[in-house]
N, C-alpha and C positions, 0 to 999 in steps of 0.2 A: 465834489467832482474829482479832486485831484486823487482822493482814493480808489474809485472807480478806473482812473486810468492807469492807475500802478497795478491794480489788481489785473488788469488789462494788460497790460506791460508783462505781470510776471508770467501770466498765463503764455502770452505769446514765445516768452525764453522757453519755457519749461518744452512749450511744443517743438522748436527749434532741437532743442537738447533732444529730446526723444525721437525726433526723427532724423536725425543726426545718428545716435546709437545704432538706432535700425538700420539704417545706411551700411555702419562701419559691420555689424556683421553681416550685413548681408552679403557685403565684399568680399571679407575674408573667409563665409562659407562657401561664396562661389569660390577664391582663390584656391582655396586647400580641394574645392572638386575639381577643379583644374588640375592642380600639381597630382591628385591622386590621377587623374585619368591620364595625364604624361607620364607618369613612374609607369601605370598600369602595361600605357603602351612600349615606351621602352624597355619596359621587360617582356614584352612579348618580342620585340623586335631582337631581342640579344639575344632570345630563345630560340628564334627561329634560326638566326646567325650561327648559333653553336649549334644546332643541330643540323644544318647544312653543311658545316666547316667539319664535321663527324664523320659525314658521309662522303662529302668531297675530299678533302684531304689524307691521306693514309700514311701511315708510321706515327711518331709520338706526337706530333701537333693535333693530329685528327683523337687522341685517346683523349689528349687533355681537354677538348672540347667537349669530349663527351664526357671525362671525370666533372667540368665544371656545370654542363648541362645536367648532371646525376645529383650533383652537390644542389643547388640550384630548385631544382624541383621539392627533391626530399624538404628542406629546410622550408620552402615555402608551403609545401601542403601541409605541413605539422604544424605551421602558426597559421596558418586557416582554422584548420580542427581544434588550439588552444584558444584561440579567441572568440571560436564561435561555441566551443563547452564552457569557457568562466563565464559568460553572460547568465548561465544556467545551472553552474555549479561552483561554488566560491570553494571546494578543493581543490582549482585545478589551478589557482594561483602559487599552489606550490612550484608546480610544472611548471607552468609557465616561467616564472625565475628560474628555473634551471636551465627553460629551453634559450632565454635570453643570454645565461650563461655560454650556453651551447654558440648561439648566431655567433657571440664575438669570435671563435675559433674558427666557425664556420667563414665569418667575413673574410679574415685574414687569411684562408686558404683559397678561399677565391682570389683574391690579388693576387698571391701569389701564382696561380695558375693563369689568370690573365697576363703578367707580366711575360709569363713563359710562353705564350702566344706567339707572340712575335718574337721567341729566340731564333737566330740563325744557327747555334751549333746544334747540330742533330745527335751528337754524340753524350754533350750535357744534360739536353734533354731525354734521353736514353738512361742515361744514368739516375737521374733525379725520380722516372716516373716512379720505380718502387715506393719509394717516400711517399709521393704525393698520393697515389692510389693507396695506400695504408691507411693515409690520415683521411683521404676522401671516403673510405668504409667505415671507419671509427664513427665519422660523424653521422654520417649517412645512416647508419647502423642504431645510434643512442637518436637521433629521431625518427626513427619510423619506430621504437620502441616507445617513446612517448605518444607518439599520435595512435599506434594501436591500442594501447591501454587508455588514451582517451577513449577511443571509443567505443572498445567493450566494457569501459563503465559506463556509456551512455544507452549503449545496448542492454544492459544488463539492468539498468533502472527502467528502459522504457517495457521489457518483460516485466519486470515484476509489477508493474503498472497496467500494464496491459492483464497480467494474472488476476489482481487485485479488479480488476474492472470485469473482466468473464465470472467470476463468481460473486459480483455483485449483481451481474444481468442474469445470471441462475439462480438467484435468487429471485430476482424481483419477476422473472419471469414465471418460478414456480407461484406466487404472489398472484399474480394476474390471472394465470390458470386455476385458481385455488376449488374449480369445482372440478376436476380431473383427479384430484389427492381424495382418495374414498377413508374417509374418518375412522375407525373403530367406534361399532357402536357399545356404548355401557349400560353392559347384560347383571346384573340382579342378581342374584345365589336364591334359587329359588327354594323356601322352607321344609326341609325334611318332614314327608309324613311323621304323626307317632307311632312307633311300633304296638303291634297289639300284644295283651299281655300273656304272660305263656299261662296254661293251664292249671299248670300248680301253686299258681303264683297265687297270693290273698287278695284276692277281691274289695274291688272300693263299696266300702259302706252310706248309706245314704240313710237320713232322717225316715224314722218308717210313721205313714201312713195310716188312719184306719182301715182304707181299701187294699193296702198291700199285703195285709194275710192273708194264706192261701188258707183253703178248702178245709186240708187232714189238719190243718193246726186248731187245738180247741179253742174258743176264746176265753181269755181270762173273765170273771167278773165282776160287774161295775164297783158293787160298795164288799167288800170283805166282812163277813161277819166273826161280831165281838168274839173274842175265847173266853170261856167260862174265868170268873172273878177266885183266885185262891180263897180259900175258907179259915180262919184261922179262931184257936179258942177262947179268946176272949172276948171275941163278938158274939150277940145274941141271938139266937135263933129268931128268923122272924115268924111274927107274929101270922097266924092264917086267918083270912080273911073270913068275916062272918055270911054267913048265906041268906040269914033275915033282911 
């Protein structure tokens, strides 16, 4: 009994522990959709801010709202397009390190453009906006050169993909029609007559016959008779025969 209840026992930690675990992520992936969904909104709200304060306000406060809404944008749509191309192409982890390289520059010109928000001298700010509009192009500039080349490489694999799929369906579609494709049919070299032979040419001979002599030919005949026996002298005359 007493092992039955430890087994009992242990069973119940172990459930405890795991629903404990579940618990703690559960919290902390509600937490981080929370924080994502506050950052999301508060930059929609700063967005809206600077580009109201672009419109409304005129001279160098209204530019740098707008350099920082131009800053702002640029930067965030090119790590859109880098994080939603590495999922899909482990080259763009190059980029990406560069583009993070990039944000830090990027940060820091936002501050500082914020800071300068609430300048009171109009005349400093006057003075500084060259600067700050330079470096707001630079950046602004080396990422919208990255996000395009994301993605006309994305474009450019999903044509050739798309290519590679049209002439697989042309294919398989000539396949399926395969009684519309009229075959060549294979024709035979049919055997030359023999030429007939010319006139003067020698004639084939063939095994003759006794029916095949004609008419004016005489016939040879059957048994040849003997030719007279040479006589020579010192043989005897023969003897004549008696008539009694």
């Amino acid at each position: 009994m007493e092992a039955v209840f430890a087994v009992v026992a242990l069973l119940f930690v172990l459930f405890v522990a795991l629903g404990a675990y579940a618990t703690v992520k559960v919290v902390g992936a509600a937490k981080r959709g929370v924080d994502r969904t506050i950052t999301q909104a508060r930059r929609t709200v700063e967005d809206h801010t600077l580009r109201a304060k672009s419109f409304a306000q005129p001279g160098p406060a209204g530019e740098i709202a707008q350099l920082r809404l131009k800053l702002r944008t640029s930067m965030r749509a090119t790590q859109d397009a880098l994080h939603a191309g590495v999922t899909e192409d482990e080259s763009l982890k190059e980029s990406l390190g560069l583009f993070e390289r990039l944000s830090a520059h990027g940060q820091e010109l936002d501050a500082d453009l914020r800071r300068l928000e609430s300048e009171p001298d109009r005349a400093t700010l006057t003075e500084r906006l060259p600067g700050l509009r330079e470096r707001t192009e630079r950046i602004t500039k080396s990422a919208d050169s990255l996000r395009w080349a994301a993605r006309d490489r994305a474009r450019r694999f999903a044509d050739d993909d798309l290519d590679s799929l049209s002439t697989q369906i042309d294919v398989e579609a000539g396949a399926l029609r395969h009684w519309t494709t009229s075959e060549p049919t294979a024709t035979t070299p049919s055997s030359p007559w023999p030429q007939a032979p010319a006139a003067d040419a020698a004639q084939q001979t063939w095994p003759q016959t006794p029916q095949a002599h004609t008419a004016d030919e005489p016939a040879s005949p059957a048994i040849t008779p003997p030719s007279p026996r040479p006589t020579y002298p010192w043989q005897k005359k023969p003897r004549p025969e008696s008539t009694t």
